[in-house]
C-alpha positions in Angstrom: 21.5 -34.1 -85.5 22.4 -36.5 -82.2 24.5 -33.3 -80.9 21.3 -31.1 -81.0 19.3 -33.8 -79.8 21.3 -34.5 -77.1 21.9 -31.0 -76.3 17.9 -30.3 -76.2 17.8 -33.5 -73.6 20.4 -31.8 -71.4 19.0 -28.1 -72.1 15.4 -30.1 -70.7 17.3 -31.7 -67.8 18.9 -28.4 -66.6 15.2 -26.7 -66.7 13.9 -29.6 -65.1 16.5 -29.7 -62.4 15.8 -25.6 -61.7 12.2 -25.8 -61.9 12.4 -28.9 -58.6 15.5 -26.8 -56.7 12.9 -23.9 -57.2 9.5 -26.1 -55.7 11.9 -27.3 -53.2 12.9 -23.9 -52.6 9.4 -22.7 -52.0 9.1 -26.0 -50.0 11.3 -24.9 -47.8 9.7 -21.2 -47.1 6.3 -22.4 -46.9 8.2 -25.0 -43.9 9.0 -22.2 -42.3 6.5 -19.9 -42.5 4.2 -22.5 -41.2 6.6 -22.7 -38.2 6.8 -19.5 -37.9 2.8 -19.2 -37.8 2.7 -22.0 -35.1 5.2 -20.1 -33.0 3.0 -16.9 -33.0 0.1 -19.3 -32.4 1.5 -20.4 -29.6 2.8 -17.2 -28.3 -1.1 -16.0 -28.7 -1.8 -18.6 -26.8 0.2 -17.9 -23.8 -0.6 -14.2 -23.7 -4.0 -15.3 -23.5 -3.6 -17.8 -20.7 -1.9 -14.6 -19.1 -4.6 -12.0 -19.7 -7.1 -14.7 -17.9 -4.7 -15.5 -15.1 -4.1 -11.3 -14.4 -8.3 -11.0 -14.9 -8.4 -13.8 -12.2 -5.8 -12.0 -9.5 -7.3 -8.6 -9.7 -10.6 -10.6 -9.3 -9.3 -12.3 -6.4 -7.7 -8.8 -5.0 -11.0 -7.2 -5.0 -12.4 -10.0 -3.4 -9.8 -10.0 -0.5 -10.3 -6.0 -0.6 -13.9 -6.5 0.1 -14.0 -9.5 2.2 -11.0 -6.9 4.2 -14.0 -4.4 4.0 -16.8 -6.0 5.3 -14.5 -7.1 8.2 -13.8 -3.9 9.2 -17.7 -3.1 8.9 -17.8 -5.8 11.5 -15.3 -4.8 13.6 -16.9 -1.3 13.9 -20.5 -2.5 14.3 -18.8 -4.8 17.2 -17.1 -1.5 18.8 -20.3 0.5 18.4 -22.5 -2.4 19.8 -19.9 -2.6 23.3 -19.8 0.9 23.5 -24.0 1.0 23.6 -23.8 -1.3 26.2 -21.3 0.2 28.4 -23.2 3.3 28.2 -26.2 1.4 29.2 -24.2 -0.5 31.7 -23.2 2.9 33.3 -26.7 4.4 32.5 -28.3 2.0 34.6 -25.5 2.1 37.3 -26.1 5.9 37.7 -30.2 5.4 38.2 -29.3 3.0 41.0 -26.9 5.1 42.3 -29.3 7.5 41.8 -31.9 5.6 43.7 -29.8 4.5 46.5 -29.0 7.9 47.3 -33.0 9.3 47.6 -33.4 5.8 50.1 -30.7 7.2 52.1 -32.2 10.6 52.1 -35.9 9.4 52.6 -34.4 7.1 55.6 -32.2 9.7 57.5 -35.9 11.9 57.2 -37.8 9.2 58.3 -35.5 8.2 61.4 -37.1 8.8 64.8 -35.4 12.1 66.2 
C-alpha cells in the first residue's frame, strides 16, 4: 500500500515536472516569437523612414529640376530681351545714319554754286 502510494506521488511528480518543462517550453517560443515580431517591427520601421527619405529626394530633385528650369527661362528671356535692344540700338543707328546722309545731300544741293 505505501509502495503504490509512493509510486502515485512520484508518477504525479514526473507529470508535474513535464507539464512546467512544457509551459516553460512554450515560454520560451512565445520569448522569441515576440522578439522576433519586434525585430520585423523594427525593420518596418526603418523601411518606412526610407520610403519617406527617397519621397523627399525625388521631391527635392524635381524641385532642383525646375528651379534649373525656370533659370534657363530666365536666361533666354535675358538673351531675347539684349538681342531686342541691340536690334533697336542698330535700328535707330541706321535712321540717323540714315538722316545724316539726306543732310549731306540736301546741303551739297543747297550750297551756293
Amino acid at each position: 500500500r505505501l509502495e503504490a502510494q509512493r509510486a502515485e506521488q512520484l508518477r504525479l511528480e514526473a507529470e508535474r515536472a513535464e507539464q512546467q518543462r512544457l509551459e516553460a517550453q512554450r515560454a520560451e517560443q512565445l520569448r522569441l516569437e515576440a522578439e522576433r515580431a519586434e525585430q520585423l517591427r523594427l525593420e518596418a520601421e526603418r523601411a518606412e523612414q526610407l520610403r519617406l527619405e527617397a519621397e523627399r529626394a525625388e521631391q527635392l530633385r524635381l524641385e532642383a529640376q525646375r528651379a534649373e528650369q525656370l533659370r534657363l527661362e530666365a536666361e533666354r528671356a535675358e538673351q531675347e530681351r539684349l538681342e531686342k535692344e541691340r536690334a533697336e540700338q542698330q535700328r535707330l543707328e541706321a535712321e540717323r545714319a540714315d538722316r545724316d546722309s539726306k543732310l549731306r545731300e540736301l546741303k551739297r544741293h543747297l550750297k551756293p554754286k
